[in-house]
N, C-alpha and C positions, 0 to 999 in steps of 0.2 A: 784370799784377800781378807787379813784380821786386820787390819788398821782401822782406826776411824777417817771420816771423811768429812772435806766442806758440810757435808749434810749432816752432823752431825753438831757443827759448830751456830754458835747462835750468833749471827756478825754482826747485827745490826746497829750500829754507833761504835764499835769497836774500832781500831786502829790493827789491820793485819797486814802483817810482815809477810809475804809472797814471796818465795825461792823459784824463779820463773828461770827456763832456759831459752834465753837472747840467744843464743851464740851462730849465729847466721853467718853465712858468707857475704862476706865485703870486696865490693871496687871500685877505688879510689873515691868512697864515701857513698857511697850508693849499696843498698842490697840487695842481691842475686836472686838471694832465694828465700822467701820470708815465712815458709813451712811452721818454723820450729814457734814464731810468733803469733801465726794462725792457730796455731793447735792449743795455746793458752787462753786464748778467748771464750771457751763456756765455762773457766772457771772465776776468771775477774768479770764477765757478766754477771755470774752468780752472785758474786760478794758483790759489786755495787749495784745490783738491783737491789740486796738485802739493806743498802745504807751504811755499810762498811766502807772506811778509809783506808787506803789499799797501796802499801808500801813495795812495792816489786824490787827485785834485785835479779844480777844476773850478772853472769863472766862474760867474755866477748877475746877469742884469739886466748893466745899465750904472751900476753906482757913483762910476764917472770915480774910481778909483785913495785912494777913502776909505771908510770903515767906513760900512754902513746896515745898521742893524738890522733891515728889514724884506729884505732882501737876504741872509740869513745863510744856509749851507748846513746848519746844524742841522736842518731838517723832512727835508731831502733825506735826511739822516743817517737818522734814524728810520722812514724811507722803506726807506730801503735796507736795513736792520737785518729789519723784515718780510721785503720780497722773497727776501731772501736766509737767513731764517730764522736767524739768529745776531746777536750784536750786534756793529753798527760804532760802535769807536769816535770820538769827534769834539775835535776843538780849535779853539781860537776864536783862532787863525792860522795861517799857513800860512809860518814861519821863525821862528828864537828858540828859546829852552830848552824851552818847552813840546810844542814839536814835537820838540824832542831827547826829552824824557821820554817820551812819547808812541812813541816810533819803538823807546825801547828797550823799553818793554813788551810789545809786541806779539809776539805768537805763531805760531810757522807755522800756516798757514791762518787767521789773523786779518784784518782789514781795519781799515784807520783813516780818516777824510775828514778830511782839511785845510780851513781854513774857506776863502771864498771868492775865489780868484785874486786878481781883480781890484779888492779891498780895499788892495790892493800898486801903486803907480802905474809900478814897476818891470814887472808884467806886460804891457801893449801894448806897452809902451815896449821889449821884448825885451829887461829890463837885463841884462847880463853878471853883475850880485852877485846879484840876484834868485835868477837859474840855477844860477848855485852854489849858495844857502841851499839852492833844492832837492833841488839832484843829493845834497848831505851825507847828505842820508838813505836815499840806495837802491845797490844795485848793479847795477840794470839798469833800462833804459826801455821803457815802453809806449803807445804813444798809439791809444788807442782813444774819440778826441771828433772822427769826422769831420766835426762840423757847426762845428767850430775850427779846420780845418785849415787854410783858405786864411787865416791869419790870421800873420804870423812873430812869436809874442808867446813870450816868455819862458820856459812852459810847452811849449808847441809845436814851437819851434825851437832855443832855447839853450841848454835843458838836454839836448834828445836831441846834443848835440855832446858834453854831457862825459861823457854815461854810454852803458858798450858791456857788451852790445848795446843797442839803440836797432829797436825791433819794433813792426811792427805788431797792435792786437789784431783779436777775431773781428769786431768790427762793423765796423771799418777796412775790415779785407781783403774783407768781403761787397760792402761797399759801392765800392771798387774795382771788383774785379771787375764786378757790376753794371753799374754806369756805363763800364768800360771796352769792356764788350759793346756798347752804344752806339753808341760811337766806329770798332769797327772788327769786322769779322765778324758783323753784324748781317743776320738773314735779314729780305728782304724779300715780302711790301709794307711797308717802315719807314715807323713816322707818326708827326709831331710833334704833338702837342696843346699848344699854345701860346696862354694867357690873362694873365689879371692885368692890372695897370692901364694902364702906361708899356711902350711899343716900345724906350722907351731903356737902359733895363737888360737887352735881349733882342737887343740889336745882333749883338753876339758871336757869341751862341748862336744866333740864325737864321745868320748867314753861315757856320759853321763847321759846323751841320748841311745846309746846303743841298748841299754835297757829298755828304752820306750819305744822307737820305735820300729815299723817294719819295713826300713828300706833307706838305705843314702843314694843320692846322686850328687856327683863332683863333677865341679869342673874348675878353671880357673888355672893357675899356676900349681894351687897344692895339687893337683890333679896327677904332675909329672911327677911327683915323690912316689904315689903309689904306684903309674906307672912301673916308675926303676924299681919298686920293692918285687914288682912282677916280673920283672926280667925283662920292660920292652925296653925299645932305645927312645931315647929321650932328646938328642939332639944338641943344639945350643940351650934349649929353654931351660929356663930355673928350674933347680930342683935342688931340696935342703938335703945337704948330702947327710947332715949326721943325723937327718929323721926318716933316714931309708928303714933300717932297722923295726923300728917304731910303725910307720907305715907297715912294715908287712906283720906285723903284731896284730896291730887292728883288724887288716885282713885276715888274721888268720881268727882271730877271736869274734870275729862276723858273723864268719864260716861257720865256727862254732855253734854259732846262735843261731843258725838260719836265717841270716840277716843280711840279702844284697847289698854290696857295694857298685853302684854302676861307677864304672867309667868310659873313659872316651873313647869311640871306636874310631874315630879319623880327627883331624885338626886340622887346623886353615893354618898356612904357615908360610914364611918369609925370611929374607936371611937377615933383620932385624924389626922389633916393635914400631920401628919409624919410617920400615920400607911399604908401601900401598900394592908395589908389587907380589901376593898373594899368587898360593896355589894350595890345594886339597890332597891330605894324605890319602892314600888309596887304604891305608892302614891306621891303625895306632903307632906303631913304630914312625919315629920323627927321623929324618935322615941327618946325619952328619951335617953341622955346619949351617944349619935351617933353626930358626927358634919358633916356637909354636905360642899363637894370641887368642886363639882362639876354640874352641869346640866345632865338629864340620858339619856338614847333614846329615850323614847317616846317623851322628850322634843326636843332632837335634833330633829328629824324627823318632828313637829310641827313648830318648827322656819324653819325650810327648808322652808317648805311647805309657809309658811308668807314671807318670803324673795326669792322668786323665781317672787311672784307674784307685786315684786317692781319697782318702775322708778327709785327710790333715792333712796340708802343708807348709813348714818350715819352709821361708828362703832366707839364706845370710849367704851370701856373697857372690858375684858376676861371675858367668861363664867365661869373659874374658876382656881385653882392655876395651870396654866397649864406650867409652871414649872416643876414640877412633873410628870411622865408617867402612875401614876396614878389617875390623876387628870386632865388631858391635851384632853382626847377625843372630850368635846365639844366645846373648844374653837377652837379646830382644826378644827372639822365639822362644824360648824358654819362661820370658815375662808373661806372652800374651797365652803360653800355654798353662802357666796357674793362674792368671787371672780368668781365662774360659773354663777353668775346674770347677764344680758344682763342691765345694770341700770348705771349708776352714782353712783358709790361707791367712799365713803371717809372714811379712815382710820383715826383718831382724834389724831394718835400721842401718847408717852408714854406707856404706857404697850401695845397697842393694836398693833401699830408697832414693840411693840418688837416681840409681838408672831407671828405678820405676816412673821417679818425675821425667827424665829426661827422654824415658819413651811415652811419655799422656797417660800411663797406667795410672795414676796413681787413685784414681776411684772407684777400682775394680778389687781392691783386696778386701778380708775381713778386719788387716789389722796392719798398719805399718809402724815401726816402732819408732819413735824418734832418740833414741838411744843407740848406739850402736854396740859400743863401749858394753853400758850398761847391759843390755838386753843380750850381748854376751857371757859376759858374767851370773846375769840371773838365771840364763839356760843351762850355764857350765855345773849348776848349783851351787853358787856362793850367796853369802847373805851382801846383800847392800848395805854400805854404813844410812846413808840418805832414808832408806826404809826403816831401819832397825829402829834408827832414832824417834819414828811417829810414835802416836797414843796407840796401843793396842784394844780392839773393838770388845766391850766385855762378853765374857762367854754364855 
C-alpha cells in the first residue's frame, strides 16, 4: 500500500469530491442490500468530523450513459441520511448550476450525493469535460469505491488527475492492504478456494496464484472442466469445452509444483438446476443425462478437512447454485468451515460475499472484499486504473 490516504489529507474547510461505490441492489425503489453503503461510512465520518464539505458520487445499474428513473441514487440518498444520522443532501445530476447551487450550500461537515454517474455517457467513456464538470466542485480527491476501480472512467481516473491531492479512502486502503497480503507475505499453508461457473475468467488468477500458493480447492461449475481434463464424465453439467485443454495444463503444471488441486469426489445432482428432486453421486463421475449443482459430502467433509489445516484463505466463488435450497449445502459448509478456521481469511467479493451475507457469515471473516470484479483483477496481477491514478506515498 504506496498510496497516500484520507490521513494524509488536511480536509478541514475544503470541499472533497468522494468516488463512493452506491451500486447496491434495488426492488422496485427500495434496497436489498445496503453492504456496499455501510462500508463507506468511516471514511465520510472521517472527513466530516474533520469539517470537510463532502461531495459523493457513484454509478447505480447499467443505464448505458441516459437517465432511468428506476436507477436514480435518491433511495441511496435517504439511505445514507439514516446511516449516518444527519441529512444528505441530493441533486438530480451530477454537472450544471444545480450542482453549483448545491456545492455552495453545503456546510462543513455536510454531505451532498450527486445523482447517478453513469446517467453521463461521458463517465465509461473517461471524458476529459465530464472530469472537469467534476473536479469544479472540490479541492481534493477521494476514491473510496474499490468495487470501481479497475474501471479507467471519468470518476475514477480523470478527475483524480486534476485534483491534488488525489487519496485513497478507508475502505480503499483496507481493501488493498487485504488483498496485497495475498499477493506477497502470506503465511502458509495458503489455500485458494476457487468456484463459480466459468475456468475462463479465473485463468489469471489460477496462474498468478499458482506461485503463491500451496493448495486450490474447486468447486462450482469450472469444477467440471477439470473434471473432463481428468477423464471423469461429466454428464449434462457445464463444462467449457474449449478450456479442457487448458484445464489439464494447469493440472499438470500443479503437479509440477507440488501444488494440490482438490476436486470433487461426489456431487449432488438432478436432471435439471430447477429440479428439487436431488440425489448423491456415489462417485465423481456424473451419469448421463443428470446435471451436477452442487459439491456432496464426502467432498464437503474433504475440503473441511484441507481448510482447517490452513494459515491463508482465499475464497472467490460458490461451491454451487446455492441460491437454491437444494443446491446451497456445500456452499454453506464450506462457509462455516473457513469462517471456524483460526487463519486469514478473504472473502473475493461478488457472489462469494453474497452467499456469506445470505448465510449470517458475514462477521466471521478477516476480510470481505467489496469488489468482485476488482479484487479479481488485483489478484490476477493487473494494475487498477482507479489506483494507479492516486498520490503515491513518498518513499
Amino acid at each position: 500500500m504506496n498510496k497516500k490516504t484520507i490521513r494524509d489529507l488536511e480536509a478541514a474547510g475544503k470541499r472533497v469530491f468522494v468516488r463512493v461505490d452506491f451500486n447496491v441492489p434495488m426492488q422496485e425503489g427500495s434496497i436489498t442490500d445496503d453492504r456496499r453503503i455501510r462500508a463507506a461510512l468511516p471514511t465520510l465520518r472521517h472527513l466530516t468530523g474533520q469539517g470537510a464539505r463532502v461531495i459523493c458520487a457513484s454509478h447505480l445499474g447499467r443505464p448505458k450513459g441516459r437517465p432511468q428513473p428506476s436507477l436514480s441514487l435518491a433511495p441511496v440518498a435517504r439511505a445514507l441520511s439514516g446511516l449516518l444520522r444527519a441529512e444528505v443532501a441530493f441533486v438530480t445530476s451530477c454537472r450544471g448550476e444545480e450542482v453549483a447551487r448545491a456545492v455552495d450550500r453545503l456546510q462543513p461537515g455536510g454531505v451532498l450525493l450527486l445523482e447517478n454517474l453513469r446517467f453521463e455517457p461521458g463517465e465509461e467513456a473517461n471524458d476529459p469535460a465530464l472530469a472537469r464538470d467534476l473536479a469544479a466542485w472540490a479541492d481534493a480527491y477521494v476514491n473510496d469505491a474499490f468495487g470501481a476501480a479497475h474501471r479507467a472512467h471519468a470518476s475514477t481516473a480523470a478527475v483524480a488527475a486534476l485534483l491534488s491531492p488525489a487519496v485513497a479512502g478507508l475502505l480503499m486502503e483496507a481493501e488493498l492492504e487485504a488483498l496485497s497480503r495475498l499477493l506477497s507475505g502470506a503465511a502458509s499453508p495458503y489455500l485458494a478456494i476457487l468456484g463459480g461457473a466459468k475456468i475462463s475468467g479465473k485463468i489469471e488468477l489460477i496462474e498468478n496464484l499458482l506461485e503463491r500458493v500451496d493448495g486450490f480447492v474447486i468447486g462450482g461449475a469450472m469444477a467440471y472442466t477439470f473434471l473432463r481434463a481428468r477423464g471423469v464424465a461429466t454428464g449434462a453439467s457445464l463444462v467449457e469445452e474449449d478450456r479442457v485443454d487448458l484445464a489439464g495444463d494447469l493440472l499438470a503444471r500443479a503437479g509440477r509444483r507440488g501444488v494440490p488441486i482438490h476436486l470433487p469426489e461426489d456431487h449432488v445432482v438432478a436432471r435439471s438446476l430447477k429440479d428439487d428432486a436431488t440425489r448423491t453421486t456415489p462417485d465423481a463421475a456424473i451419469p448421463d443425462g443428470l446435471v451436477a449443482g452442487d459439491i456432496g459430502p464426502r467432498t464437503i467433509a474433504a475440503y473441511a478437512r484441507v481448510i482447517q489445516g490452513a494459515a491463508t484463505v482465499l475464497w472467490n466463488g460458490p461451491m454451487g447454485v446455492f441460491e437454491r435450497s437444494a443446491f446451497a449445502t456445500g456452499t454453506r459448509e464450506v462457509g462455516e468451515a473457513v469462517a471456524a478456521c483460526p487463519a486469514f481469511t478473504v472473502v473475493g467479493g461478488g457472489d462469494s460475499a453474497a452467499a456469506v451475507e445470505h448465510f449470517g457469515l458475514g462477521d466471521r471473516f478477516g476480510h470481505i472484499s467489496t469488489g468482485g470484479g476488482a479484487s479479481l483483477e488485483f489478484l490476477s496481477g493487473r494494475q487498477l486504473p482507479g489506483v494507479q491514478a492516486l498520490d503515491d506515498r513518498e518513499a
